[in-house]
TORLO-526015 format. One record per residue (C-alpha): residue number from 1; residue in one letter; x, y, z negated. Coordinates in Angstrom, 3 decimals. Each point is the difference from the previous one (the first is absolute). Layout:
N
+-----+--------+----------+----------+----------+
! num ! residu !       px !       py !       pz !
+-----+--------+----------+----------+----------+
! NUM !      A !        X !        Y !        Z !
...
+-----+--------+----------+----------+----------+
//
This chain:
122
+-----+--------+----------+----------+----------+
! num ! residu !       px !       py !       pz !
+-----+--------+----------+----------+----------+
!   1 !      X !  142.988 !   88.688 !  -93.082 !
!   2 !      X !   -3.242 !    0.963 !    1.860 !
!   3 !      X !   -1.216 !    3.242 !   -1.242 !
!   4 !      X !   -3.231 !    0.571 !    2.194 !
!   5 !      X !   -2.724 !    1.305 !   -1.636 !
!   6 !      X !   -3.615 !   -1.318 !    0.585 !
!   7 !      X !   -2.371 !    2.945 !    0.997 !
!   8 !      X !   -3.562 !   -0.068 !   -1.268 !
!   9 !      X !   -3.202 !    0.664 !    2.757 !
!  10 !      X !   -3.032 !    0.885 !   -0.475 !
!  11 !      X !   -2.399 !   -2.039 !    1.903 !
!  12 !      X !   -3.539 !    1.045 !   -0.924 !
!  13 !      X !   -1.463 !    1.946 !   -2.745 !
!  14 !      X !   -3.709 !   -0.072 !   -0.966 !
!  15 !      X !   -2.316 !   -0.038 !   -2.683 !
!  16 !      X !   -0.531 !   -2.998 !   -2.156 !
!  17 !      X !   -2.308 !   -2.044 !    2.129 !
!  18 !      X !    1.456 !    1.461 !    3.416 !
!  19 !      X !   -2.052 !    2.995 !   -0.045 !
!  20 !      X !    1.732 !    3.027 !    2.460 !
!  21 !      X !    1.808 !    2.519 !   -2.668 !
!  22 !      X !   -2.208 !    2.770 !    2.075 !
!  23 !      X !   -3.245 !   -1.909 !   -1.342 !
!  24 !      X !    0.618 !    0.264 !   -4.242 !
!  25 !      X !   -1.166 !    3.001 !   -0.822 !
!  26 !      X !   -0.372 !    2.238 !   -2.096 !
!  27 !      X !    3.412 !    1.772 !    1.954 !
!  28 !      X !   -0.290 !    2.525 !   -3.228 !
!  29 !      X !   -1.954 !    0.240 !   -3.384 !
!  30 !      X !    0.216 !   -3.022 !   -2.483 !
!  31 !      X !    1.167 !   -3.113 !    1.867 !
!  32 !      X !    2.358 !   -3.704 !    0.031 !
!  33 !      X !    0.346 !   -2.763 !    2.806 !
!  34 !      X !    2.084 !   -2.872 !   -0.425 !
!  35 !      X !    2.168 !   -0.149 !    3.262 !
!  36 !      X !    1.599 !   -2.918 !    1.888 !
!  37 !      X !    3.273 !    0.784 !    1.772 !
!  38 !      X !    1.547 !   -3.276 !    2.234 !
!  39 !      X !    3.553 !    0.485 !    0.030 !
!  40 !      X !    2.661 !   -2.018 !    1.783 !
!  41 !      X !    3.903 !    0.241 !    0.744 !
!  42 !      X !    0.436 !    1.839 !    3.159 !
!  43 !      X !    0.676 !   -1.867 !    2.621 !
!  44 !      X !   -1.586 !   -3.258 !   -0.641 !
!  45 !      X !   -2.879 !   -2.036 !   -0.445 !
!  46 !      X !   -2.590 !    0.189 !   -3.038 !
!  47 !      X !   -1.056 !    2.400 !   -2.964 !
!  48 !      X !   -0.561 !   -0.180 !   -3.588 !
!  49 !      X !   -2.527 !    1.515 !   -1.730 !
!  50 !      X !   -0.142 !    2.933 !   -2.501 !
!  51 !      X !   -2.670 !    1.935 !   -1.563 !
!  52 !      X !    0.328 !    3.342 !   -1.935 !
!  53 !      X !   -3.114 !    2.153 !   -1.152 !
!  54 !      X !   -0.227 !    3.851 !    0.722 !
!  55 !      X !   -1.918 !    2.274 !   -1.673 !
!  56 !      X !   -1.151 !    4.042 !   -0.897 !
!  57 !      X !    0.630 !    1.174 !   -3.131 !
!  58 !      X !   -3.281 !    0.834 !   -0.559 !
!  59 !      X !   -0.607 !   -3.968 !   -0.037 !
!  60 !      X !    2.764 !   -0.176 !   -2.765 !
!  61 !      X !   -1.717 !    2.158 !   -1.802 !
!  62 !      X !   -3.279 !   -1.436 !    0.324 !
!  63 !      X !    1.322 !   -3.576 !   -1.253 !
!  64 !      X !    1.511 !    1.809 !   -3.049 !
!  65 !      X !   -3.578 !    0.869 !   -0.973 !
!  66 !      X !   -0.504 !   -3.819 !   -0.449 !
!  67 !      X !    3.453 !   -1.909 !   -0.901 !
!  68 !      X !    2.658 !    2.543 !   -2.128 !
!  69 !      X !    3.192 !   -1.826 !    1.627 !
!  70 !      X !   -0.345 !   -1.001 !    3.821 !
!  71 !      X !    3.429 !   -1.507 !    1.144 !
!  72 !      X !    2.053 !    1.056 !    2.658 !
!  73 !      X !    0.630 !   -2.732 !    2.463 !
!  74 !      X !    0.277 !    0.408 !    3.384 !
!  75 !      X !   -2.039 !    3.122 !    0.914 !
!  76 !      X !    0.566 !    3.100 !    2.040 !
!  77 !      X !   -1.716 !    2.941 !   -1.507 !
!  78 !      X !   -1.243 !    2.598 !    2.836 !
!  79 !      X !   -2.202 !    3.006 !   -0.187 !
!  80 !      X !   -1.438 !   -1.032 !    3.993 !
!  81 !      X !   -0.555 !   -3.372 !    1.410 !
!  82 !      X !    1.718 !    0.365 !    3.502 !
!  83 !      X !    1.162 !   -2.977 !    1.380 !
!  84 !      X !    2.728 !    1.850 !    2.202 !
!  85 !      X !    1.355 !    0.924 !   -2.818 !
!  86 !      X !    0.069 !   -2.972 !   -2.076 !
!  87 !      X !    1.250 !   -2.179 !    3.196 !
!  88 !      X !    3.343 !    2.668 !   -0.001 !
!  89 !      X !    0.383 !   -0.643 !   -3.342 !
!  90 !      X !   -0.012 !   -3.634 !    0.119 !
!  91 !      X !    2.422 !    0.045 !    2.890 !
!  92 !      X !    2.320 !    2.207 !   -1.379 !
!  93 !      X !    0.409 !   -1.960 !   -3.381 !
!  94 !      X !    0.711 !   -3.532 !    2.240 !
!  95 !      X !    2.938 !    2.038 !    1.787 !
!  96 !      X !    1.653 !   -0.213 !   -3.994 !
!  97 !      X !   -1.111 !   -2.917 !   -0.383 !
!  98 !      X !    2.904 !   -2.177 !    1.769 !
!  99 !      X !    1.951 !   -2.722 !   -1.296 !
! 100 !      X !    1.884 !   -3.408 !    0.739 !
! 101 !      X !   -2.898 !   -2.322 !   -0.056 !
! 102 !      X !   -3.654 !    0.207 !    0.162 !
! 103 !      X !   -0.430 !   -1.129 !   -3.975 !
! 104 !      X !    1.670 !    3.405 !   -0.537 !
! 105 !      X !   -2.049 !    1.868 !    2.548 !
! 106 !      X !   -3.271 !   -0.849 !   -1.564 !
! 107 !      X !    1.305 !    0.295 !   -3.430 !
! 108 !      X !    0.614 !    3.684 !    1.019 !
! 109 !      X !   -3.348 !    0.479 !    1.462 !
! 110 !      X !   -0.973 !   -1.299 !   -2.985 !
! 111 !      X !    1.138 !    2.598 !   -2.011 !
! 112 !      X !   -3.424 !    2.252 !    1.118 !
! 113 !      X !   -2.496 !   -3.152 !    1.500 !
! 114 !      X !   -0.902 !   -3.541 !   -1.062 !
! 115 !      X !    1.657 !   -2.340 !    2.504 !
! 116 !      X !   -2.018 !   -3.095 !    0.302 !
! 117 !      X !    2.631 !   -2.660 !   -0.945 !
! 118 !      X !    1.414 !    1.872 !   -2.966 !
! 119 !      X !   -1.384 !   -2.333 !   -2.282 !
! 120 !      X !    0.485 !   -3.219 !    1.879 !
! 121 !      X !    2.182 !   -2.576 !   -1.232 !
! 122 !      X !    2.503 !   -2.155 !    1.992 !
+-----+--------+----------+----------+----------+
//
Protein backbone atom coordinates (compact mmCIF):
# COMPACT_ATOMS: atom_id res chain seq x y z
CA UNK A 1 0.00 0.00 0.00
CA UNK A 2 1.65 3.35 -0.99
CA UNK A 3 0.95 5.87 1.60
CA UNK A 4 2.84 9.04 0.20
CA UNK A 5 1.21 12.04 0.53
CA UNK A 6 1.12 14.69 -2.32
CA UNK A 7 2.42 18.14 -1.01
CA UNK A 8 0.78 21.28 -2.32
CA UNK A 9 3.25 24.47 -3.75
CA UNK A 10 2.63 27.58 -4.19
CA UNK A 11 3.81 28.83 -7.44
CA UNK A 12 2.73 32.45 -7.85
CA UNK A 13 0.28 34.61 -6.16
CA UNK A 14 -1.08 37.88 -7.61
CA UNK A 15 -3.95 39.91 -8.04
CA UNK A 16 -6.71 39.03 -10.39
CA UNK A 17 -5.30 40.20 -13.66
CA UNK A 18 -1.52 39.58 -12.53
CA UNK A 19 -1.19 42.75 -10.80
CA UNK A 20 2.00 42.58 -7.96
CA UNK A 21 0.10 42.06 -4.38
CA UNK A 22 2.43 45.30 -3.39
CA UNK A 23 0.39 47.33 -6.15
CA UNK A 24 -3.63 46.86 -4.69
CA UNK A 25 -3.96 49.23 -2.39
CA UNK A 26 -5.59 50.55 -0.13
CA UNK A 27 -2.96 48.30 2.45
CA UNK A 28 -5.63 49.66 5.26
CA UNK A 29 -9.10 51.48 5.40
CA UNK A 30 -12.09 49.92 3.42
CA UNK A 31 -10.77 47.50 0.78
CA UNK A 32 -11.22 43.74 -1.43
CA UNK A 33 -9.00 42.22 -4.33
CA UNK A 34 -9.75 39.07 -5.84
CA UNK A 35 -6.37 37.09 -5.77
CA UNK A 36 -4.93 34.38 -8.05
CA UNK A 37 -2.69 31.82 -6.35
CA UNK A 38 -1.00 28.99 -9.05
CA UNK A 39 -0.48 26.03 -7.09
CA UNK A 40 1.14 22.76 -8.11
CA UNK A 41 2.35 19.39 -6.37
CA UNK A 42 5.84 19.85 -5.30
CA UNK A 43 8.09 18.43 -7.23
CA UNK A 44 6.64 18.39 -10.61
CA UNK A 45 5.49 20.05 -13.53
CA UNK A 46 2.28 22.43 -13.80
CA UNK A 47 -0.24 24.41 -11.49
CA UNK A 48 -3.83 24.80 -11.08
CA UNK A 49 -5.49 27.72 -10.46
CA UNK A 50 -7.36 29.14 -7.39
CA UNK A 51 -8.79 32.37 -6.50
CA UNK A 52 -9.97 33.55 -3.01
CA UNK A 53 -11.01 37.29 -2.22
CA UNK A 54 -9.56 39.22 0.88
CA UNK A 55 -10.95 41.94 2.41
CA UNK A 56 -11.15 44.76 5.64
CA UNK A 57 -13.89 44.69 7.65
CA UNK A 58 -14.63 48.00 7.09
CA UNK A 59 -15.52 46.77 3.37
CA UNK A 60 -17.95 44.19 5.04
CA UNK A 61 -19.46 46.67 6.59
CA UNK A 62 -19.79 48.97 3.84
CA UNK A 63 -21.58 46.17 1.58
CA UNK A 64 -24.02 45.60 4.51
CA UNK A 65 -25.19 49.18 3.94
CA UNK A 66 -26.44 47.92 0.49
CA UNK A 67 -27.32 43.97 0.52
CA UNK A 68 -28.59 42.71 4.38
CA UNK A 69 -27.02 39.05 3.80
CA UNK A 70 -23.54 38.95 1.91
CA UNK A 71 -22.35 35.22 1.82
CA UNK A 72 -19.32 33.88 3.02
CA UNK A 73 -17.40 32.12 0.35
CA UNK A 74 -13.99 32.09 0.06
CA UNK A 75 -12.71 35.32 1.69
CA UNK A 76 -10.04 36.21 4.18
CA UNK A 77 -11.11 39.05 6.34
CA UNK A 78 -7.97 41.35 7.43
CA UNK A 79 -7.79 44.66 9.14
CA UNK A 80 -4.27 45.52 6.71
CA UNK A 81 -3.63 44.53 3.20
CA UNK A 82 0.04 43.19 3.47
CA UNK A 83 0.92 40.83 1.06
CA UNK A 84 3.74 39.24 3.36
CA UNK A 85 1.32 38.41 5.39
CA UNK A 86 -1.28 37.00 3.30
CA UNK A 87 1.53 34.94 1.22
CA UNK A 88 2.43 33.14 4.99
CA UNK A 89 -0.91 32.48 5.36
CA UNK A 90 -1.52 30.87 2.15
CA UNK A 91 1.57 28.75 2.59
CA UNK A 92 0.92 27.65 5.83
CA UNK A 93 -2.72 26.37 5.06
CA UNK A 94 -1.16 24.18 1.78
CA UNK A 95 1.31 22.48 4.43
CA UNK A 96 -2.44 20.87 5.86
CA UNK A 97 -3.52 20.55 2.93
CA UNK A 98 -1.91 17.00 1.88
CA UNK A 99 -3.50 14.03 0.65
CA UNK A 100 -3.25 10.83 -1.68
CA UNK A 101 -4.09 12.38 -4.94
CA UNK A 102 -4.29 15.74 -6.38
CA UNK A 103 -8.43 15.59 -6.65
CA UNK A 104 -8.09 15.61 -2.84
CA UNK A 105 -5.46 18.30 -2.67
CA UNK A 106 -7.52 20.83 -4.47
CA UNK A 107 -10.65 19.76 -2.87
CA UNK A 108 -8.86 20.87 0.38
CA UNK A 109 -7.71 24.09 -0.99
CA UNK A 110 -10.98 24.35 -1.87
CA UNK A 111 -12.30 24.48 1.35
CA UNK A 112 -11.14 28.56 1.58
CA UNK A 113 -10.58 29.40 -2.59
CA UNK A 114 -12.42 28.61 -5.83
CA UNK A 115 -10.26 26.11 -7.72
CA UNK A 116 -10.81 26.53 -11.37
CA UNK A 117 -11.97 22.98 -12.33
CA UNK A 118 -14.33 22.53 -9.41
CA UNK A 119 -17.17 22.70 -11.53
CA UNK A 120 -15.92 20.85 -14.55
CA UNK A 121 -17.40 17.73 -15.58
CA UNK A 122 -15.61 14.55 -16.82
Amino acid sequence: MNNSKIQPELRSLTGQIDEDLNDLAPVSGSFSHTLRAEIGVRGKEGADVFEFDVCSPEWLDSELNFYSVLPGGPRLITRRFDPEVIENYVRKRLMHATGPDWATVATRIGQWSRWEFEDYNK
